[in-house]
C-alpha positions as CSV (number, residue, x, y, z in Angstrom):
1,X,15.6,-2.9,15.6
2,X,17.4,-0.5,17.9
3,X,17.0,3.5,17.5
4,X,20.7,3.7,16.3
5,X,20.3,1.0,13.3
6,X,17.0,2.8,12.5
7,X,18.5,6.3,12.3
8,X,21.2,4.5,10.1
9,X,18.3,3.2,8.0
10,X,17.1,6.5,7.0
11,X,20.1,8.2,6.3
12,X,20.6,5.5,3.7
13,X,17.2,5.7,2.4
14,X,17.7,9.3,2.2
15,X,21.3,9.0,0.6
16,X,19.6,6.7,-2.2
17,X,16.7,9.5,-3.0
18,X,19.1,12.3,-3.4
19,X,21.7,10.4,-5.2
20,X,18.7,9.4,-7.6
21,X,17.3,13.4,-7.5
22,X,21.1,14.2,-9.1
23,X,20.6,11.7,-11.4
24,X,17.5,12.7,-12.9
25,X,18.5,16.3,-12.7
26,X,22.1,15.2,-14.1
27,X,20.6,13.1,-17.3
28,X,17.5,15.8,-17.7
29,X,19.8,19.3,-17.5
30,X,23.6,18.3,-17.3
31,X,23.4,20.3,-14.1
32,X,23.0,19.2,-10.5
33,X,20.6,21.2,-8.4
34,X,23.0,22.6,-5.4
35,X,20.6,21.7,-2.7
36,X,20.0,18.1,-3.9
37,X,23.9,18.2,-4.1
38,X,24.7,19.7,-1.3
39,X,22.2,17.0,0.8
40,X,24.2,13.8,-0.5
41,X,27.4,15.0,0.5
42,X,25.9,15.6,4.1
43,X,23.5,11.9,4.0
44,X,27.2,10.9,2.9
45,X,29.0,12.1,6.2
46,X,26.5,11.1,8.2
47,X,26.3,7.9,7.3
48,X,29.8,7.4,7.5
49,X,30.2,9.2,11.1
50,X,27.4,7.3,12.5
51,X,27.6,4.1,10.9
52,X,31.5,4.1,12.2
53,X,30.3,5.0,15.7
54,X,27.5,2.2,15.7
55,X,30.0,-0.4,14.6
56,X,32.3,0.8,17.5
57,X,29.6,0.7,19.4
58,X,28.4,-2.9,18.8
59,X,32.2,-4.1,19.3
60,X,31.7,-2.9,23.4
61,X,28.9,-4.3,23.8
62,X,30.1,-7.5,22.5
63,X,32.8,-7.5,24.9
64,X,31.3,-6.1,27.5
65,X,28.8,-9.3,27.2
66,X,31.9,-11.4,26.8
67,X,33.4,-10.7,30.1
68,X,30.0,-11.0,32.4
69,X,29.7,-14.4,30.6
70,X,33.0,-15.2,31.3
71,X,32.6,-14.2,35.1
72,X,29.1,-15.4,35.8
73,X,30.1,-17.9,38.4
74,X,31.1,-14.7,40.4
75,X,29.8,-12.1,41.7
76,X,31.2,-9.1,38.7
77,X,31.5,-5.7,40.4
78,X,33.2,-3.2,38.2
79,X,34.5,-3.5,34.8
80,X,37.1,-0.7,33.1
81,X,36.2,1.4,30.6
82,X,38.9,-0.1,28.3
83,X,38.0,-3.6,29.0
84,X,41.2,-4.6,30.5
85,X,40.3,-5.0,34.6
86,X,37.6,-6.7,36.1
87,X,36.9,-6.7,40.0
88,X,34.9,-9.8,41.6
89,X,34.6,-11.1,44.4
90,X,36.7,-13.3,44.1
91,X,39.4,-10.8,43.3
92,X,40.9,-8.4,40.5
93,X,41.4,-9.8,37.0
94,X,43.7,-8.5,34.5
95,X,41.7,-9.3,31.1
96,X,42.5,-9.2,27.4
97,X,39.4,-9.2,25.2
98,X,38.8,-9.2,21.8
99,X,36.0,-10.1,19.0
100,X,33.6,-10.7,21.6
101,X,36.3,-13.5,23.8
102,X,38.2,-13.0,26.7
103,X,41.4,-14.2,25.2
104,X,43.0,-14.1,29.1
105,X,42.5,-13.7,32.4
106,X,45.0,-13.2,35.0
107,X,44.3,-12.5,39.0
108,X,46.2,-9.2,40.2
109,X,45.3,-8.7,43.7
110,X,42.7,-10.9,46.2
């Protein structure tokens, strides 16, 4: 388990306890206590900040994979930020990827 997916694991462990704290408080008092309140709505924007960032995350890599896999019988030397160039040795490839699959490859420039 990476760092990120762990840090995602205890925000949602720690989403769970507070939403069960404003339960208990909810069905005991008919209040919620502010602080126990005020910490699920932040475990809530958290989790969905970081858990959309992680997923994004996971998508680049993916493709990133995808193209060096797709290249290994050359020598890869840079790869754009946006996924859509790819410079070998044998030359400069204008790439669409997506899901994790070069869907196309075309050679630019020797």
């Amino acid at each position: 388990m990476d760092g990120s997916l762990g840090f995602l694991l205890l925000m949602a462990i720690g989403f769970v306890a507070a939403v069960m704290k404003n339960y208990k408080d909810w069905k005991n008092t008919g209040t919620i206590n502010s602080i126990y309140g005020a910490a699920t709505v932040l475990f809530t924007i958290v989790l969905l900040l970081a858990g959309n960032q992680y997923m994004k995350h996971k998508e680049f890599e993916d493709n990133l994979n995808a193209v060096y896999e797709y290249f290994s019988e050359e020598d890869v030397h840079s790869v754009s930020l946006d996924l859509t160039e790819v410079e070998t040795d044998a030359g400069t490839y204008k790439i669409q990827v997506d899901q994790g699959l070069v869907m196309e490859a075309k050679l630019i420039k020797k």
